[in-house]
C-alpha positions as CSV (number, residue, x, y, z in Angstrom):
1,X,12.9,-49.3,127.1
2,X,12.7,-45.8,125.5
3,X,10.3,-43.2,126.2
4,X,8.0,-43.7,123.6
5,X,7.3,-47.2,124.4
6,X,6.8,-46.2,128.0
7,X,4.3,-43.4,127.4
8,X,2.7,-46.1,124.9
9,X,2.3,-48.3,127.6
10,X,1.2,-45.6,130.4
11,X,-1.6,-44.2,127.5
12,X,-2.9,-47.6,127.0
13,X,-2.8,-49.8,130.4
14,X,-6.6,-50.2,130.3
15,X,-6.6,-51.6,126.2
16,X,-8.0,-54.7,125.4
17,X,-4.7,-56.7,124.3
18,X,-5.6,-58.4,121.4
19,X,-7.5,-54.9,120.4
20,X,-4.3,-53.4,120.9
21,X,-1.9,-56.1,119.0
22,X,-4.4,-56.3,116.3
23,X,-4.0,-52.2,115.6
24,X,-0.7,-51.7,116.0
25,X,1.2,-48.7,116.3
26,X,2.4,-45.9,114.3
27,X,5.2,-45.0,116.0
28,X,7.8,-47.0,114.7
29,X,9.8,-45.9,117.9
30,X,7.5,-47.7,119.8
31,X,8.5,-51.2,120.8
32,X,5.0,-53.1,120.7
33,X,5.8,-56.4,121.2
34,X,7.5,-55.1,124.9
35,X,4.4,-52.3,125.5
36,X,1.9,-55.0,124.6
37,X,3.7,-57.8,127.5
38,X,4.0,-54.8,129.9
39,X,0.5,-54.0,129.6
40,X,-0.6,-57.8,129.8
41,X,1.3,-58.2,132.9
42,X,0.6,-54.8,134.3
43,X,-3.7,-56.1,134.0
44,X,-1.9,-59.5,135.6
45,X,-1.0,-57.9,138.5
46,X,-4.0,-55.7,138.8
47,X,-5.5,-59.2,140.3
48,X,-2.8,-61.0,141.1
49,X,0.0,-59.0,143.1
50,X,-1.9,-55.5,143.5
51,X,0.6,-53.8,145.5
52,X,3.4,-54.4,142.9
53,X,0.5,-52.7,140.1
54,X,0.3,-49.6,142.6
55,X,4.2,-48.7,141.6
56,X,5.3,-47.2,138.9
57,X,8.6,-48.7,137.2
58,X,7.6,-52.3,137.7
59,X,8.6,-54.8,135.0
60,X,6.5,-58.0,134.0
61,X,7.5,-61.1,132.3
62,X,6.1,-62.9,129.9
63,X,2.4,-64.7,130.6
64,X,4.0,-67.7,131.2
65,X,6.0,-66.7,134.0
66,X,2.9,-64.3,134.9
67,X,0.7,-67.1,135.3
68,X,3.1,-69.4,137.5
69,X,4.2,-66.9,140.4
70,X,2.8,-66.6,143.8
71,X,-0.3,-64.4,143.7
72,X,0.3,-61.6,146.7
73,X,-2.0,-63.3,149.5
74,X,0.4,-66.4,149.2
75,X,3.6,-64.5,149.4
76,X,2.4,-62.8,152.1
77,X,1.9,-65.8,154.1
78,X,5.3,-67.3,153.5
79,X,6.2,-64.0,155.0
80,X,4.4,-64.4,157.9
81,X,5.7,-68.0,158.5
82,X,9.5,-66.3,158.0
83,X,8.1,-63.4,160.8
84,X,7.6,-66.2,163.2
85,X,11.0,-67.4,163.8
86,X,13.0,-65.6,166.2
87,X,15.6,-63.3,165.0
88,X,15.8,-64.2,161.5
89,X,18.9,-63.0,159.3
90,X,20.0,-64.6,156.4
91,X,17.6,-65.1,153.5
92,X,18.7,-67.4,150.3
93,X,15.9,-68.3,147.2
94,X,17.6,-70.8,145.4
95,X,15.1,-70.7,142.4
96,X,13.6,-66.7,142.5
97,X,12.1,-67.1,139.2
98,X,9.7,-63.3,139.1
99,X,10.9,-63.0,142.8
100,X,7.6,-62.2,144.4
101,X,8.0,-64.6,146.9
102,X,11.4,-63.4,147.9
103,X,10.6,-59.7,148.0
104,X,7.8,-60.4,150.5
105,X,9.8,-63.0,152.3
106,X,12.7,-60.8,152.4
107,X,11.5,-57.8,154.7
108,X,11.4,-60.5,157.7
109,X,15.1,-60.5,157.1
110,X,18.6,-58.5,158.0
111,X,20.0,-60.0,154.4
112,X,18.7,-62.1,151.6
113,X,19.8,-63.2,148.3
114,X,17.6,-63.8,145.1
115,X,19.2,-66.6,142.8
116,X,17.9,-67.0,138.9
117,X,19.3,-68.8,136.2
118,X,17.3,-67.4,133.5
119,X,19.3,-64.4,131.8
120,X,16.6,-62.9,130.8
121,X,14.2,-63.2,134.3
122,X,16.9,-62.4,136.2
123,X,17.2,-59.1,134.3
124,X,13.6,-57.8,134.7
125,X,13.4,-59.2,138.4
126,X,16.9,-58.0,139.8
127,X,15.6,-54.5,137.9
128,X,12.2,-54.6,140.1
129,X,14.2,-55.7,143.4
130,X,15.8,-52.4,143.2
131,X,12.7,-50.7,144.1
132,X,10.7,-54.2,146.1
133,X,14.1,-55.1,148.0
134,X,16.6,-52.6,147.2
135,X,19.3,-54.6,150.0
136,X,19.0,-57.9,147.9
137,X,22.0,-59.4,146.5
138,X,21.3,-60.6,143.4
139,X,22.7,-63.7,141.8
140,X,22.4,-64.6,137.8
141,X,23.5,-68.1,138.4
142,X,22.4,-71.7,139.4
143,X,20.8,-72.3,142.4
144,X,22.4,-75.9,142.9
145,X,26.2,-74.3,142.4
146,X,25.4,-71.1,144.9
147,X,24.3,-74.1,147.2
148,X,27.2,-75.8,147.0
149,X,29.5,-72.9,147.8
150,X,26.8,-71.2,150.7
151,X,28.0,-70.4,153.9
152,X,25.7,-71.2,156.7
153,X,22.1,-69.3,156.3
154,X,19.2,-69.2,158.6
155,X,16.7,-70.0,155.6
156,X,16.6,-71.7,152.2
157,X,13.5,-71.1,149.7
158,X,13.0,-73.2,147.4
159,X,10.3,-73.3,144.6
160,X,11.2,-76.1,142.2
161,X,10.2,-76.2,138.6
162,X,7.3,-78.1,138.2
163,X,7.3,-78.7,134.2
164,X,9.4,-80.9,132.3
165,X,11.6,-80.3,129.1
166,X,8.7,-80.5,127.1
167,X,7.0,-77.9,128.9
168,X,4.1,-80.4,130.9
169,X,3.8,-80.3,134.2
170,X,5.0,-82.8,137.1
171,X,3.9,-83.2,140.5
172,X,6.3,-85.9,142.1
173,X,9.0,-84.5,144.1
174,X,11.5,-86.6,142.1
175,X,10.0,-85.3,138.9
176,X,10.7,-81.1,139.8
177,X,14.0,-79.7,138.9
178,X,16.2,-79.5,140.8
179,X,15.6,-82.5,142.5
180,X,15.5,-81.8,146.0
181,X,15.5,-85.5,147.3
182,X,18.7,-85.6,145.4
183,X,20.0,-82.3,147.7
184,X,18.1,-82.7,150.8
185,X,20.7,-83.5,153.1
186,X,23.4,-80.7,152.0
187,X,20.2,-78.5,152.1
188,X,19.7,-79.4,155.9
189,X,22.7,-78.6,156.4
190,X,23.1,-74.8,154.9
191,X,20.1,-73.4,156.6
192,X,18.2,-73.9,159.9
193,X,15.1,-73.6,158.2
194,X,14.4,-75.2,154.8
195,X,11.0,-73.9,153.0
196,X,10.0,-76.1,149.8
197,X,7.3,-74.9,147.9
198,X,5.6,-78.1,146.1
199,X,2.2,-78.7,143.7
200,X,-0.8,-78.4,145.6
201,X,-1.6,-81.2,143.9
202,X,0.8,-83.5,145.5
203,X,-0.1,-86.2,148.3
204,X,1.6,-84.3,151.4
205,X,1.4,-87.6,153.0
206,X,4.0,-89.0,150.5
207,X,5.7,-85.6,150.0
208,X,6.8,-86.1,154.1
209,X,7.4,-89.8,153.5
210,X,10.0,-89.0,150.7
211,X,11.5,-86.3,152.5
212,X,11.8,-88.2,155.7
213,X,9.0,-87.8,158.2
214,X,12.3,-86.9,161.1
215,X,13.0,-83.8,159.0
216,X,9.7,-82.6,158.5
217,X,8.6,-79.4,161.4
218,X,5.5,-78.0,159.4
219,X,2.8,-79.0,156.5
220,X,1.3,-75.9,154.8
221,X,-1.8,-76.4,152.4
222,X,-2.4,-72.9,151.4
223,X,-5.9,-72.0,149.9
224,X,-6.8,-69.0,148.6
225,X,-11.0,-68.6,148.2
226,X,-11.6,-72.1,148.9
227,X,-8.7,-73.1,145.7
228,X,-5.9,-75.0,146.8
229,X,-2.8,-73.3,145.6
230,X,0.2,-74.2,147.4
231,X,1.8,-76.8,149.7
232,X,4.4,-75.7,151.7
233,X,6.6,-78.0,153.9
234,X,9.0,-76.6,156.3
235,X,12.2,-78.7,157.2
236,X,15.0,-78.8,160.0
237,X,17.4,-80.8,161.0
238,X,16.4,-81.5,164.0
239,X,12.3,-80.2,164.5
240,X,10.5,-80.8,167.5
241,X,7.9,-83.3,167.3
242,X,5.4,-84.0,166.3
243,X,4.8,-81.9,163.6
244,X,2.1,-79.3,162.5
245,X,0.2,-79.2,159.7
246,X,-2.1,-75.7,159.0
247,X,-4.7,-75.7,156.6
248,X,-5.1,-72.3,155.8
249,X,-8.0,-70.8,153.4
250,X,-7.9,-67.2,153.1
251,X,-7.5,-65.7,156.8
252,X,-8.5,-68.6,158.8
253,X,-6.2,-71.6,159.8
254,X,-6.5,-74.8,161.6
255,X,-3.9,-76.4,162.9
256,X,-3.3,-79.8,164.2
257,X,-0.7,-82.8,165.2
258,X,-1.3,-85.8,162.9
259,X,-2.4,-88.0,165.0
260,X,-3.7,-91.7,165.5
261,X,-7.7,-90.2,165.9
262,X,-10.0,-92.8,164.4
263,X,-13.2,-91.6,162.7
264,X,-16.4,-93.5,164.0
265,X,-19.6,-93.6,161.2
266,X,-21.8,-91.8,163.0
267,X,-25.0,-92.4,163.7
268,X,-26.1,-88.5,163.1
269,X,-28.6,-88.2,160.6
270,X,-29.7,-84.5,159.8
271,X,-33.1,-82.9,160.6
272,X,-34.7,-79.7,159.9
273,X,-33.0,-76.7,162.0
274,X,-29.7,-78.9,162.4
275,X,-26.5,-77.6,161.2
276,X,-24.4,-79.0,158.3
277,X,-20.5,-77.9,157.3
278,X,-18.8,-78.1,154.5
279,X,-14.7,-78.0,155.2
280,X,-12.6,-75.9,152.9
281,X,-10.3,-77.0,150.0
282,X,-7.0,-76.9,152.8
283,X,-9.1,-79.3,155.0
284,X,-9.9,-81.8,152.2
285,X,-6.5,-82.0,150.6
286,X,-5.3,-82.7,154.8
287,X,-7.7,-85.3,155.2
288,X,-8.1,-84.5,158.7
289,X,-12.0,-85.5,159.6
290,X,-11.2,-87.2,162.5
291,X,-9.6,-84.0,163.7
292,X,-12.1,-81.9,162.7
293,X,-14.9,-84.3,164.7
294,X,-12.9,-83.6,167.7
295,X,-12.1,-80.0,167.7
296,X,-15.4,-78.8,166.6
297,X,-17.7,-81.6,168.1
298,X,-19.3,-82.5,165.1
299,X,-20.4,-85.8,163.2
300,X,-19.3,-86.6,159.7
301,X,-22.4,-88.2,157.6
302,X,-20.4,-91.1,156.5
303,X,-16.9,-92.4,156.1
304,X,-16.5,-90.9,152.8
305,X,-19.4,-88.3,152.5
306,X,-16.4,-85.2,153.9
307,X,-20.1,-83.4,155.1
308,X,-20.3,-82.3,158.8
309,X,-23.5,-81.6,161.1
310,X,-24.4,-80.8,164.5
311,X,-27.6,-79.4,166.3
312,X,-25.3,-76.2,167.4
313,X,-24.7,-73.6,164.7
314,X,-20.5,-73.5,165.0
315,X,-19.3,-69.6,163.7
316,X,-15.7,-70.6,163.3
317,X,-16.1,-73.9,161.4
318,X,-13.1,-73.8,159.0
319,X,-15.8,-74.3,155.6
320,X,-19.2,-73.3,154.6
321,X,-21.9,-73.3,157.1
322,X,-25.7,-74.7,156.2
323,X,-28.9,-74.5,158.1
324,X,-30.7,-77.4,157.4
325,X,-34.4,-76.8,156.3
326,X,-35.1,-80.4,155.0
327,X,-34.0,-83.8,154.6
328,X,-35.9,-86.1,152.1
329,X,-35.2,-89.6,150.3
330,X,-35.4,-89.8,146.8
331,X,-38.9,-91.7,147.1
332,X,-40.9,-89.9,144.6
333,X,-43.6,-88.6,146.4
334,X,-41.3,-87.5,149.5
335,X,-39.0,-85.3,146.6
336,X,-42.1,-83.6,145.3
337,X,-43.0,-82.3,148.7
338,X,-39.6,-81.3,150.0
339,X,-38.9,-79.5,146.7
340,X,-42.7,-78.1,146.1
341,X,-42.3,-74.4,146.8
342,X,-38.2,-74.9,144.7
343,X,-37.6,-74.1,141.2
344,X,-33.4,-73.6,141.4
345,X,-30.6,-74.5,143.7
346,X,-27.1,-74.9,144.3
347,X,-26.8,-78.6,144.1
348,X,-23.5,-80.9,145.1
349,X,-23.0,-84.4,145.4
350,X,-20.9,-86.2,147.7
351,X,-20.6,-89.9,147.6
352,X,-23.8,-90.4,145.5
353,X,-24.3,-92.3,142.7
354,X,-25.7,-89.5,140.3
355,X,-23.6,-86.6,138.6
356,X,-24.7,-83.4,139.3
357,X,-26.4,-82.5,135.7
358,X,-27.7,-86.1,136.1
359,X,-29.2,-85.3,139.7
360,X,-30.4,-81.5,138.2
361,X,-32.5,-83.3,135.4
362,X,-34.3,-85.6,137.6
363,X,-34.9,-82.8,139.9
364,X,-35.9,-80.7,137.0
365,X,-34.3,-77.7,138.8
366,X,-32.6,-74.7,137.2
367,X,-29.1,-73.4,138.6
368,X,-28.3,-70.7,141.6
369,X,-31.1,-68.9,144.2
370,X,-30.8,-69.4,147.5
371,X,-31.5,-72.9,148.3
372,X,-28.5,-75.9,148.3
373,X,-28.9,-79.2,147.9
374,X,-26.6,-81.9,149.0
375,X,-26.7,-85.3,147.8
376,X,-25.0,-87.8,150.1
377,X,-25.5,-91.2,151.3
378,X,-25.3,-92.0,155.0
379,X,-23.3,-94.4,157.2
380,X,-26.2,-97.1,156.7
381,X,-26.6,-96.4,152.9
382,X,-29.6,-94.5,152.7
383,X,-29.7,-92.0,150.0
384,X,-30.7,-88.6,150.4
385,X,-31.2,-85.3,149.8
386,X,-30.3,-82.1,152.7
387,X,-31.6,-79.3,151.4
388,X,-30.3,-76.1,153.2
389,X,-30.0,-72.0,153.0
390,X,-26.0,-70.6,153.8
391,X,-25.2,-69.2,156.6
């Protein structure tokens, strides 16, 4: 990249993109397609990987590949999970793609080697690890054949393409590329510690199931402001049991065995001044309420409602917190006075048998203030309505 095209880029980080495309340059020394990607991903980065934005010399990728890497917060928490194994050393990412995963990964260890395919991501990463990770080896080849020829390592990343030849995504294990079920046991054994990074929208149950259950030491499902973005499974050869599974949604976690806990209906029914919970996206996508019950001593609604409450307000419930202020049916005359001094709310239904909009017209209530509304029907089948102010 020459100077031109660098001092086009540094003059015009802040532009409006299509603004910028649509104007052009006159500087025919100017590379615009390159300035105009650099700036994209620069503004990417700004949100996404904020640190990396901070540095001068940085390259970006195109969107696509912009828009599929780990965001900072995630990489950082793969980092942390590589922190807490004693006396790591030997790093290998089989699939580095942008790298940021690896170049946070990769300061919790004494060597590690990025490994990308792609020509022409390889050059722009292996460029940026000279000034993220300037120890890294860097490989331009494929991950399966480095595989085949690795020495012993203490851990193998992994991050498998999720999007078929046609460019649509795939979820299944089977479906990625490379297949890991296909290298799984020559995986187990090259490294200590195998870390797959798989859809968030995968069934972790059937994800461990595939994998083999006797392999499997930890279940990560990663969310980052209540989304869920990642689902991280850590394997060994031979883990202790039983394993872990951590929901994680921004700084908090829960953790928990997977166990044979049975959740009772209960026979809770919220009142004004009780307490209701919402879990987080991590806790959903576990589907660990009987868990939940236990650890925080709370009562789930009903069977499939996924709503919480107690008479004791509970600071470190892993999910939104509610103070009850009224529970009604949907009896006419009992809605008009529960809702009398209402005219907007945050409304949500959870195993009701109205829509949201549907439930909104009815209610003839506009969008936002301060007061939610939760539709739900409890463990007898009563239908109703708990209206509450956050926490």
């Amino acid at each position: 990249m020459n100077d031109n095209t660098r001092n086009f880029i540094e003059q015009n980080l802040d532009a409006d993109i299509r603004q910028l495309a649509l104007k052009g340059c006159r500087d025919k020394d100017v590379d615009l397609d390159a300035a105009i990607r650099q700036i994209a991903g620069r503004q990417t980065a700004r949100r996404k990987l904020p640190s990396w934005a901070a540095l001068d010399g940085i390259l970006y990728p195109p969107h696509l590949n912009m828009e599929q890497c780990s965001s900072e917060q995630t990489a950082r928490y793969k980092a942390r999970i590589c922190s807490s194994y004693p006396s790591p050393k030997t790093l290998v990412d089989l699939t580095g793609g942008f790298g940021v995963d690896f170049a946070f990964m990769s300061e919790a260890f004494d060597e590690a080697t990025y490994v990308e395919r792609n020509s022409e991501l390889f050059a722009i990463s292996s460029a940026n690890m000279k000034i993220l990770a300037p120890k890294a080896k860097c490989l331009n080849e494929d991950g399966l054949e480095v595989l085949h020829r690795l020495n012993h390592v203490s851990m193998i990343f992994m991050d498998p393409a999720r999007r078929d030849n046609h460019g649509a995504r795939t979820y299944g294990i089977s479906d990625c590329t490379p297949n890991v079920l296909e290298i799984k046991d020559e995986l187990l054994q090259k490294a200590d510690v195998v870390m797959l990074k798989l859809s968030p929208m995968l069934d972790w149950h059937k994800a461990i199931s595939d994998l083999g259950e006797q392999y499997i030491k930890e279940v990560h499902i990663v969310s980052v402001q209540n989304e869920c973005k990642e689902l991280l499974i850590i394997m060994q050869q031979q883990p202790a049991k039983p394993f872990t599974v951590y929901c994680v949604n921004d700084d908090a976690v829960f953790s928990y065995h997977p166990s044979s806990l049975i959740l009772h209906p209960s026979s809770f029914i919220p009142h004004p001044s009780s307490f209701l919970y919402e879990p987080n996206a991590s806790i959903m996508k576990a589907g660990c309420f009987a868990e939940i019950e236990q650890a925080f001593e709370v009562s789930q609604l009903a069977p499939n409602s996924h709503l919480f409450a107690s008479d004791q307000a509970i600071a470190d419930f892993p999910g939104r917190k509610f103070r009850v202020t009224a529970v009604t049916s949907m009896n006419k005359q009992e809605l008009k006075q529960a809702l009398k001094d209402i005219r907007q709310a945050n409304i949500a239904v959870r195993n009701f048998p109205m829509s949201v909009a549907d439930l909104r017209k009815r209610l003839k209530l506009s969008e936002g203030g301060n007061d939610y509304i939760f539709a739900t029907t409890l463990t007898e089948g009563k239908k109703v309505l708990i209206i509450c102010q956050h926490l």
